[in-house]
C-alpha positions as CSV (number, residue, x, y, z in Angstrom):
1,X,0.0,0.0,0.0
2,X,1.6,3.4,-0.8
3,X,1.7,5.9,2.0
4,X,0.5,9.4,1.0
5,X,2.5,12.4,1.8
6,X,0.5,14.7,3.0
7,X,3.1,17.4,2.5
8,X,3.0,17.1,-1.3
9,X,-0.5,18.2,-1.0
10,X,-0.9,21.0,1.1
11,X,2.5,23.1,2.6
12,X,0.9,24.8,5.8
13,X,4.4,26.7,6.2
14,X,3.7,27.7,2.6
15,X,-0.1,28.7,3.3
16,X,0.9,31.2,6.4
17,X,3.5,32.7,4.3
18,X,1.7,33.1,1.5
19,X,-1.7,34.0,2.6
20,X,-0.9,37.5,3.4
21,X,0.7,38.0,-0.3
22,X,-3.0,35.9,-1.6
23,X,-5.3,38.5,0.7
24,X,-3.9,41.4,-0.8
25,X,-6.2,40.3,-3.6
26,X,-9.6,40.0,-1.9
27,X,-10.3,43.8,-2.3
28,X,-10.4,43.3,-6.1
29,X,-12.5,39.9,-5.7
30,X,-15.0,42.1,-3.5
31,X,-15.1,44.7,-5.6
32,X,-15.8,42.7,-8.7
33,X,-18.4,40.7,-6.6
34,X,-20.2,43.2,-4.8
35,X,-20.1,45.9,-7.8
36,X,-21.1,43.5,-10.4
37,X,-24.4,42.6,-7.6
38,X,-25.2,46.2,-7.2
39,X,-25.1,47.2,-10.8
40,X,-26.6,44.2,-12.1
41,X,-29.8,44.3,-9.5
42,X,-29.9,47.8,-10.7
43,X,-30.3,46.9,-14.3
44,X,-32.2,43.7,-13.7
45,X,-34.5,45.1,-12.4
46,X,-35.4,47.1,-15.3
47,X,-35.2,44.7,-17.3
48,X,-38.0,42.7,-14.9
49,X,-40.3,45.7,-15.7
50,X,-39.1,45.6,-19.9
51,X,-40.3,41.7,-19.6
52,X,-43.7,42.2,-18.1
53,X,-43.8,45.0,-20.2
54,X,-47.5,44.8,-22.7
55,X,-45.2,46.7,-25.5
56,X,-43.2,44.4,-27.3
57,X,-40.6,47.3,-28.9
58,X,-39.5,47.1,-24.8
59,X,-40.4,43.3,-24.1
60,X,-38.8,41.9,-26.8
61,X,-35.2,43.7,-26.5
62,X,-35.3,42.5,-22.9
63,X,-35.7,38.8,-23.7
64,X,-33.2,39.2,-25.9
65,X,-30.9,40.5,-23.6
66,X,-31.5,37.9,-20.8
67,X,-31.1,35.3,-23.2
68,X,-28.0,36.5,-25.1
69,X,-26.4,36.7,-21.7
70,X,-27.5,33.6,-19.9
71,X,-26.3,31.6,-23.2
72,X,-22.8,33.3,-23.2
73,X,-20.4,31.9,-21.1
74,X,-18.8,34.7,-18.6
75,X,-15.4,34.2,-19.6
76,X,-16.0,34.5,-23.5
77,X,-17.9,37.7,-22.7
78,X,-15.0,38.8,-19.8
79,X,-12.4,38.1,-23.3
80,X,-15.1,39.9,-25.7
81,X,-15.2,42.9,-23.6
82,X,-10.9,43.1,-22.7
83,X,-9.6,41.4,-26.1
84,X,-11.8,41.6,-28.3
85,X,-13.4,45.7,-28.1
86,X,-10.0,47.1,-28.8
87,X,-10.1,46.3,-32.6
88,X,-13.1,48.5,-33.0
89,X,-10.9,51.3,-30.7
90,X,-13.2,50.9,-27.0
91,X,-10.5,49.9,-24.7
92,X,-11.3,49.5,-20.7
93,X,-9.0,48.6,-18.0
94,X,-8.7,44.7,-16.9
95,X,-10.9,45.8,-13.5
96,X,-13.5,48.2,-14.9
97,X,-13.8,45.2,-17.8
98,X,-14.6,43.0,-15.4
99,X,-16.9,45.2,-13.6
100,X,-19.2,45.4,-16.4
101,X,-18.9,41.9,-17.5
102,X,-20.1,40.5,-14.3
103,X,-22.6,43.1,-13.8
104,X,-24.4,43.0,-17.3
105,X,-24.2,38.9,-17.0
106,X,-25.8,38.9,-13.9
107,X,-28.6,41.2,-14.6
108,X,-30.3,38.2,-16.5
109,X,-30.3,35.8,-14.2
110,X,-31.4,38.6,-11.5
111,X,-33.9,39.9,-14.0
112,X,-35.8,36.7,-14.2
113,X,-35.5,36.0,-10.2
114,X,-36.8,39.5,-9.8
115,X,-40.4,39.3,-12.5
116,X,-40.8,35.9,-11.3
117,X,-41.2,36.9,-7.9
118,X,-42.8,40.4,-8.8
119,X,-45.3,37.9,-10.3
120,X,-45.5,35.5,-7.3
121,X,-47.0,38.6,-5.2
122,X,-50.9,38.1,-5.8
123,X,-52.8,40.2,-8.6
124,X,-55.6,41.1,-5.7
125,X,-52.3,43.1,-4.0
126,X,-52.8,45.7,-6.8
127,X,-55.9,45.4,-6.6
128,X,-56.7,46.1,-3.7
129,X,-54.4,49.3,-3.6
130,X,-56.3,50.7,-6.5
131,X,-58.9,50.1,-4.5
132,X,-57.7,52.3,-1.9
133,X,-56.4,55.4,-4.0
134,X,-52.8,54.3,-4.7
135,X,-50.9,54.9,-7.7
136,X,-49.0,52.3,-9.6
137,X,-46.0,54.0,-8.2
138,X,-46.8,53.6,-4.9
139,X,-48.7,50.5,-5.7
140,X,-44.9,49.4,-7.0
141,X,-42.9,50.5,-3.9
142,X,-45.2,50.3,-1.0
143,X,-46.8,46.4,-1.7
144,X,-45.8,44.9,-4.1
145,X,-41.6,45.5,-3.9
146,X,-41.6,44.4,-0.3
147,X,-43.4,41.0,-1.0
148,X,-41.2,40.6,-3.9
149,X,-38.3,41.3,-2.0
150,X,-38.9,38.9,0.5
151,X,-39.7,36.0,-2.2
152,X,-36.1,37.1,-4.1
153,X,-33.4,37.0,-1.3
154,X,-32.8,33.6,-1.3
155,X,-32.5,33.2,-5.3
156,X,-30.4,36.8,-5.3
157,X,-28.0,35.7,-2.0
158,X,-27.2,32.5,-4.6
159,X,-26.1,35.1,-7.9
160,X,-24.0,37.1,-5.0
161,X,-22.2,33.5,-4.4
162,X,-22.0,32.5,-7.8
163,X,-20.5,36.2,-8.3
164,X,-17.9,35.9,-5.8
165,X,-16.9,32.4,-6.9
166,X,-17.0,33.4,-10.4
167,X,-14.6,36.5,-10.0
168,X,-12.0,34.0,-9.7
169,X,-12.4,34.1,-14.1
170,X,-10.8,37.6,-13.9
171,X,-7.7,36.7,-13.1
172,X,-7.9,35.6,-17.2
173,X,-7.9,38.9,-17.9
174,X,-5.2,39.8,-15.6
175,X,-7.0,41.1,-12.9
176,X,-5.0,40.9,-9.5
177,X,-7.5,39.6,-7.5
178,X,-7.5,36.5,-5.1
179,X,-7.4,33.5,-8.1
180,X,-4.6,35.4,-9.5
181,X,-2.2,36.1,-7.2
182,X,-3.0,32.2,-5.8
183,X,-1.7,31.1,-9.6
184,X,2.1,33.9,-9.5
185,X,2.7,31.8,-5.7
186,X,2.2,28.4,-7.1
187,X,3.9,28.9,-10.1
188,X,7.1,30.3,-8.2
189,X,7.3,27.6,-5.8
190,X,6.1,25.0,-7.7
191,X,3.3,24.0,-5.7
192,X,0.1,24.9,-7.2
193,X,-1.8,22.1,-5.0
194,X,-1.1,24.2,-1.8
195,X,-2.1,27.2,-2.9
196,X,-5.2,26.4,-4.4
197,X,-6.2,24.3,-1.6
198,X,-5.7,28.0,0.4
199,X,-7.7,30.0,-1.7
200,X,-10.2,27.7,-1.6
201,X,-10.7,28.0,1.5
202,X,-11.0,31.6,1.6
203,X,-13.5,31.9,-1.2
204,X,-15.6,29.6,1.4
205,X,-14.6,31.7,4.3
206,X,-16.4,34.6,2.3
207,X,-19.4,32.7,1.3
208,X,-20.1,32.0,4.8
209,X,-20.6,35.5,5.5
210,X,-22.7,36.2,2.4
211,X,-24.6,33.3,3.9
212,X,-25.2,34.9,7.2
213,X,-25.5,38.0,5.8
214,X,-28.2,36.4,3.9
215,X,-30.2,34.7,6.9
216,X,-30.1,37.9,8.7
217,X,-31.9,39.7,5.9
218,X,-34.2,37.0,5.9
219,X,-35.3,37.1,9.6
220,X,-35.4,40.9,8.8
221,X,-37.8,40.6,6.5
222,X,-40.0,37.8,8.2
223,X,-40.1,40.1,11.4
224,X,-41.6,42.7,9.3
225,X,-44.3,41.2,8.4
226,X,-45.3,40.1,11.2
């Protein structure tokens, strides 16, 4: 039976000295994560609105949108945006690329967690507010967003995670973030294993908080209905 050696898979004394070196990173990977949420619930949720829009000129460029970007793998739009824009003369830098790469793919999958549960909140909810004087505006804001709020944290807390795993792709275009700085260690020591192993850990470390982050706005929301 051949004995494993565990110090061929993971160096600890490696780890501790290169985590601080790896860390430096994690402002770009939270920047990229959290930006890309922001901007993409922004515009996702416009797009919601262009989908259950009854005018097709609007409804139809949304779909569009949402589909082109759910069918387009990240990293083929990440190279599209750094690599592949400059031959027509729109040149951004490796972060802002990635900004707007991860927040334009994201809106889709947000837009369609946000109309679905904008839907999910019942018809009688306008309705009723109709019924009582309210505008569609305040309609929109007072009743129906809170509902639908409720209904889209858990689907929305899963795009954050997906974001902040996914960021690790902009280290393709150079971007010095957590994945990349991970990659220059193990390829000057010579132990990628190690490395990876350690950054793995701290993209779990920050899921974890997203994922208390995520049952606290949950319980915040419950309470207020209540």
């Amino acid at each position: 039976m051949v004995a494993i050696d565990w110090g061929n898979i993971f160096d600890l004394q490696l780890a501790i000295e290169s985590l601080p070196y790896i860390l430096q990173g994690i402002g770009y990977t939270i920047l990229i994560s959290f930006a890309g949420m922001a901007i993409g619930l922004f515009i996702g949720f416009i797009l919601a609105l262009g989908r259950n829009s009854n005018w097709r000129i609007i409804r139809w460029p949304a779909r569009l949108f949402i589909s082109y970007m759910r069918g387009t793998p990240m990293l083929v739009f990440l190279f599209l945006l750094y690599f592949g824009l400059p031959n027509i003369g729109i040149q951004f830098s490796a972060i802002t690329a990635a900004i707007i790469g991860f927040s334009l793919h994201s809106s889709a999958y947000m837009a369609e967690i946000i109309r679905s549960s904008l839907n999910s909140v019942d018809k009688g909810q306008w309705e009723a507010a109709t019924a009582l004087g309210m505008t569609a505006k305040q309609t929109m804001l007072s009743v129906i967003l809170p509902q639908a709020t409720r209904i889209a944290i858990p689907p929305l807390s899963n795009v954050l995670l997906d974001l902040i795993k996914a960021s690790s792709l902009a280290a393709m275009i150079t971007v010095p973030e957590l994945f990349q700085r991970a990659k220059i260690v193990g390829g000057r020591e010579f132990d990628y294993l190690t490395v990876y192993i350690l950054v793995g850990f701290i993209y779990w470390g920050i899921s974890v908080l997203v994922e208390v982050w995520q049952s606290r706005l949950e319980k915040r929301f419950s309470n207020s209905r209540k």
